[in-house]
C-alpha positions in Angstrom: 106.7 68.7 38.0 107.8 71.6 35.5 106.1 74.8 36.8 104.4 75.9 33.0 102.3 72.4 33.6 101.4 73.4 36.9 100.3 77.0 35.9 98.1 75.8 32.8 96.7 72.0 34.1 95.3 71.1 37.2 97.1 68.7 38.5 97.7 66.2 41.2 100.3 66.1 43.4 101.6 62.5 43.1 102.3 60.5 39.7 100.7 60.4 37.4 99.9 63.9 37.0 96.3 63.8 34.8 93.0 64.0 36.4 91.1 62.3 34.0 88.7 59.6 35.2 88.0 56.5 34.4 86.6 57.2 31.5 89.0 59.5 30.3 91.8 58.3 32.2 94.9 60.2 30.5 93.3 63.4 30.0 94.2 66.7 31.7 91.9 69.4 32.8 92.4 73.5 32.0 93.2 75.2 35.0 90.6 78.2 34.9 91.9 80.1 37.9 94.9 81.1 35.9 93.8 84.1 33.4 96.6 84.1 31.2 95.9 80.0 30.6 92.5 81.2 29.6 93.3 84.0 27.3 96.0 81.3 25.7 93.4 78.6 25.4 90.8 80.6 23.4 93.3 82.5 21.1 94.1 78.9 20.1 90.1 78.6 19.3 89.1 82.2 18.0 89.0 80.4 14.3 85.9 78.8 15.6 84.0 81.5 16.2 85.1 82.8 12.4 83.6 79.4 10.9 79.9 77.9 11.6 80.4 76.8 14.4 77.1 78.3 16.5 78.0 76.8 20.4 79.7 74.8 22.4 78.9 72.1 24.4 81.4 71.8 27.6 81.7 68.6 29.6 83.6 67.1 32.9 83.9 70.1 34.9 81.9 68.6 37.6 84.8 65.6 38.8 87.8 67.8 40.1 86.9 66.7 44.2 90.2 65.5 45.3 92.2 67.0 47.5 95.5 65.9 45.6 94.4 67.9 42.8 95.6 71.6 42.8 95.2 74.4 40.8 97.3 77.3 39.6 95.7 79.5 42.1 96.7 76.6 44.9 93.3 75.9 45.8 92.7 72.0 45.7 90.2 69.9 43.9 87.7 69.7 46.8 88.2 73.6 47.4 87.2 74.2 43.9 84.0 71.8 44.2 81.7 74.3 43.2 84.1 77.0 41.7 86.0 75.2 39.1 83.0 74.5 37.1 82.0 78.1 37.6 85.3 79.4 36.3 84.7 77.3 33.5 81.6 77.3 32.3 82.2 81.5 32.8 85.3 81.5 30.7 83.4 79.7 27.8 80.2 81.9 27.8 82.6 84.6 27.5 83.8 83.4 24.7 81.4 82.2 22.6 79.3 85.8 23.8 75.9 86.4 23.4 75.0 85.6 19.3 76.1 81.8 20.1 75.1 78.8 22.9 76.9 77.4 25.6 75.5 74.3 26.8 77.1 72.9 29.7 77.0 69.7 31.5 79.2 70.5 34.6 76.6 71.6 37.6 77.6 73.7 40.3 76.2 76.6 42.3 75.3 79.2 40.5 74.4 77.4 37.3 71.1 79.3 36.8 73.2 82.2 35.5 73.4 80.4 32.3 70.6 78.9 30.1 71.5 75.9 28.7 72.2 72.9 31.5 72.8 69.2 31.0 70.9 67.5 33.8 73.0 65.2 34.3 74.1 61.4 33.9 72.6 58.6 35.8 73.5 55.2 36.2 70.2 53.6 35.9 69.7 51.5 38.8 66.9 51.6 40.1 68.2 53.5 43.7 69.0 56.3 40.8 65.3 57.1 40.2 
């Protein structure tokens, strides 16, 4: 796998290469550990935060629990279980800074540190209650 992918993406380390789910089965995730990919990924969004856009709402940073996913930083998916959301949620209430709203779905440890949480999905069967 081309080293650039592997520095921006989290990957896994067998074909295919995304770690989207079943829902989003193609998709990719932002590797957070690597500064540079997060500098890189919100220079592409700064025109945002010039327009009306007031928050963000961030979502899926709670499913990387593999361990053949890796990150930039060579820490696997399972590794990451409570950091990767962190790192994320992080890098996007940096960015949108303190005049506009993150509202995040992805739970972790450490969560509290922000204001806005999604409680999260259920399934709604009855053992989910």
């Amino acid at each position: 796998m081309p080293s650039r992918i592997s520095s921006v993406f989290l990957i896994r380390t067998v074909p295919p290469y995304h770690t989207g789910g079943p829902l989003v089965r193609w998709s990719v995730s932002l590797g957070f550990s690597n500064l540079e990919t997060v500098d890189w990924w919100f220079e592409k969004r700064k025109y945002l935060l010039m327009t009306i856009v007031d928050g963000f709402k961030t979502d899926r940073g709670e499913f990387i629990l593999s361990n053949d996913v890796v990150a930039a930083n060579g820490c696997t998916g399972l590794e990451m279980r409570n950091g990767y959301a962190e790192s994320y949620v992080k890098a996007y209430s940096r960015f949108v800074g303190k005049d506009r709203v993150l509202f995040s779905r992805a739970g972790y440890k450490g969560q509290q540190k922000y204001p806005i949480q999604w409680a999260g999905d259920h399934m709604s069967k009855w053992e989910e209650f």
